[in-house]
ZAMARGU-4260 file (C-alpha; in steps of 0.2 Angstrom, whole numbers, plus 5000, padded with zeros to 4 digits):
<rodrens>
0) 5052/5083/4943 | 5037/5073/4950 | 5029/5090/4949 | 5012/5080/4943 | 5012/5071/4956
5) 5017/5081/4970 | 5001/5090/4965 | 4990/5077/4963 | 4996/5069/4985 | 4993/5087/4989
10) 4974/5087/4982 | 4972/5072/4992 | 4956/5071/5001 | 4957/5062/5019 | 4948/5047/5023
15) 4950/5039/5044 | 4949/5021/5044 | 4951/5018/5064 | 4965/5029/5068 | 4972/5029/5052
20) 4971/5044/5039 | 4969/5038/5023 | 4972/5048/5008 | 4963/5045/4992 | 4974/5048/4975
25) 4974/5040/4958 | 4989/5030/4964 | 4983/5021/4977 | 4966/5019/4974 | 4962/5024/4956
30) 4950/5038/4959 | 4952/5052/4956 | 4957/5048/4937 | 4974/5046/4935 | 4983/5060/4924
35) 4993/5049/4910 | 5005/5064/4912 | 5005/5059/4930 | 5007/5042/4925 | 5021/5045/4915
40) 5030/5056/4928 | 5030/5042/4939 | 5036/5028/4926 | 5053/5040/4921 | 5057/5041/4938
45) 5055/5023/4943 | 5066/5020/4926 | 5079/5032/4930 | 5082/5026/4948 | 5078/5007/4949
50) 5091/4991/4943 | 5078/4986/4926 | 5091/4972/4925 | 5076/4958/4927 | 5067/4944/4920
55) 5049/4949/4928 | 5041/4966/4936 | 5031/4959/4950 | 5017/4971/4957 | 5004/4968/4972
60) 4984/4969/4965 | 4977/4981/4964 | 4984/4997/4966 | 5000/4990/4960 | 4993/4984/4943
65) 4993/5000/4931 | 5012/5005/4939 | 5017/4987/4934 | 5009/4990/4915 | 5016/5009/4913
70) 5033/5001/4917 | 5032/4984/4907 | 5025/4997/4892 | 5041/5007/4893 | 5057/4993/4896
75) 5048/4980/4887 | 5050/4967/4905 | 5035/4957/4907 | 5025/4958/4923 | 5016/4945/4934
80) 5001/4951/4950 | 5002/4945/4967 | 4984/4943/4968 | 4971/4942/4984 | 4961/4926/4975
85) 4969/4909/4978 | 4968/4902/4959 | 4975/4885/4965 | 4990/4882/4952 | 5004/4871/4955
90) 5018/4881/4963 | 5005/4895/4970 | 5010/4902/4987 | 4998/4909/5001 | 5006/4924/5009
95) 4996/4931/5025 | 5001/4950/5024 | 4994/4961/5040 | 4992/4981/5035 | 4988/4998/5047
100) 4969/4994/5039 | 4967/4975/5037 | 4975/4959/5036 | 4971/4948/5020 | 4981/4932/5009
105) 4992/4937/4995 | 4996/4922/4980 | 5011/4922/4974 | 5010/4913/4955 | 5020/4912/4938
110) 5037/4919/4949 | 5051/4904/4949 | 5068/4903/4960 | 5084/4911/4954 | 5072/4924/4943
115) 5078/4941/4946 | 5064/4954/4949 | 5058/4973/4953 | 5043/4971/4966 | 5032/4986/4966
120) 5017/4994/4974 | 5010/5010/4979 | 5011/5013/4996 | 5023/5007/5012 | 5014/5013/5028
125) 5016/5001/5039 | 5026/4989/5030 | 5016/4974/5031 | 5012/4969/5013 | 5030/4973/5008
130) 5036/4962/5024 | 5028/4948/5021 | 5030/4948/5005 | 5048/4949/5004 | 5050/4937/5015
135) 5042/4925/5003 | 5052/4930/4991 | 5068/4927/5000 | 5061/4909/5006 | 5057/4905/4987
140) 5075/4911/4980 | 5070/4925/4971 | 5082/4938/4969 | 5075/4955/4971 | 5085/4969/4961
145) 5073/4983/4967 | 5058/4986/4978 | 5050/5002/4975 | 5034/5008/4985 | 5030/5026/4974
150) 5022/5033/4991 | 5032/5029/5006 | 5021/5035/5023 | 5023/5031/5043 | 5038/5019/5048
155) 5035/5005/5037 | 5049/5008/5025 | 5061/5009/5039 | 5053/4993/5048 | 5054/4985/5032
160) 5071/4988/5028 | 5078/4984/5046 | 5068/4966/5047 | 5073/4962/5029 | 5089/4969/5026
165) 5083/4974/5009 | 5082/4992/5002 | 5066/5000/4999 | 5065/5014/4984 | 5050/5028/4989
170) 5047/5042/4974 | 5037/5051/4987 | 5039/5053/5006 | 5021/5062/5015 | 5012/5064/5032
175) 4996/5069/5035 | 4995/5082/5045 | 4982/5093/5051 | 4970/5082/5037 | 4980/5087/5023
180) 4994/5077/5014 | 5012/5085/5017 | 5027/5082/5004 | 5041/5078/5017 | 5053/5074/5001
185) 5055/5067/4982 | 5067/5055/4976 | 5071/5069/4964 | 5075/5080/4982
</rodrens>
């Protein structure tokens, strides 16, 4: 399984931002267009392997927006963004989140204490957004069933992990090596 998208990571073409190689793929960036068999793939397996025993899906815009759909399509769980605009509701929460490429706010909106949720997005590299978004979390009383980053690349799962305490479900483990995108493992593996 994850045969699609094994494919699709491997075809990846290799962007440098600084000293960091950057691999374009529909599920991280939307372009190329995204396979719905791809789409699909990548659903069943989050479905198969994550606790769906929550109130709310909770994804990071942008990249995490069609992964959160695709899974709120198929269990039926609603789903909420953590978005990069301040909208300025009551109960909104600025998160400062510092990635290998940038460092932006995140809002945190429509999530409430003692909800139970699965936090997705698409990619842990260096584990700031997850970080600092967990974190939040945490300080917000949120319970946090399962947090799954599809693509899981660099240390950042592991720095992630050790910091928070929390696990951190990757589909897909890669390098990029020699500017190609190597498959290092699969859930499925």
């Amino acid at each position: 399984m994850l045969e699609e998208i094994k494919k699709s990571l491997e075809a990846s073409p290799i962007v440098k931002k600084g000293d960091y190689n950057y691999f374009v793929n529909p599920i991280s960036d939307g372009i190329p267009a995204m396979d719905p068999k791809m789409l699909r793939e990548l659903t069943l397996s989050i479905y198969k392997h994550a606790d769906l025993n929550v109130d709310k899906i909770v994804a990071v815009e942008s990249m995490g927006i069609h992964l959160a759909t695709a899974l709120s399509l198929a269990t039926d769980i609603p789903f909420v963004i953590v978005r990069k605009r301040e909208y300025g509701l009551e109960g909104e929460r600025k998160v400062k989140q510092k990635t290998g490429y940038g460092s932006s706010n995140l809002y945190i909106n429509d999530i409430h204490p003692g909800e139970r949720i699965l936090l997705i997005d698409d990619v842990v590299s260096t584990g700031g957004t997850l970080m600092a978004l967990l974190e939040t979390l945490k300080e917000l009383d949120i319970e946090i069933k399962t947090t799954v980053a599809v693509i899981e690349k660099g240390e950042g799962k592991h720095i992630v992990e050790e910091k928070t305490g929390m696990k951190v479900l990757s589909l897909v483990t890669l390098d990029v090596i020699d500017g190609k995108v190597v498959i290092q493992k699969t859930i499925e593996d």
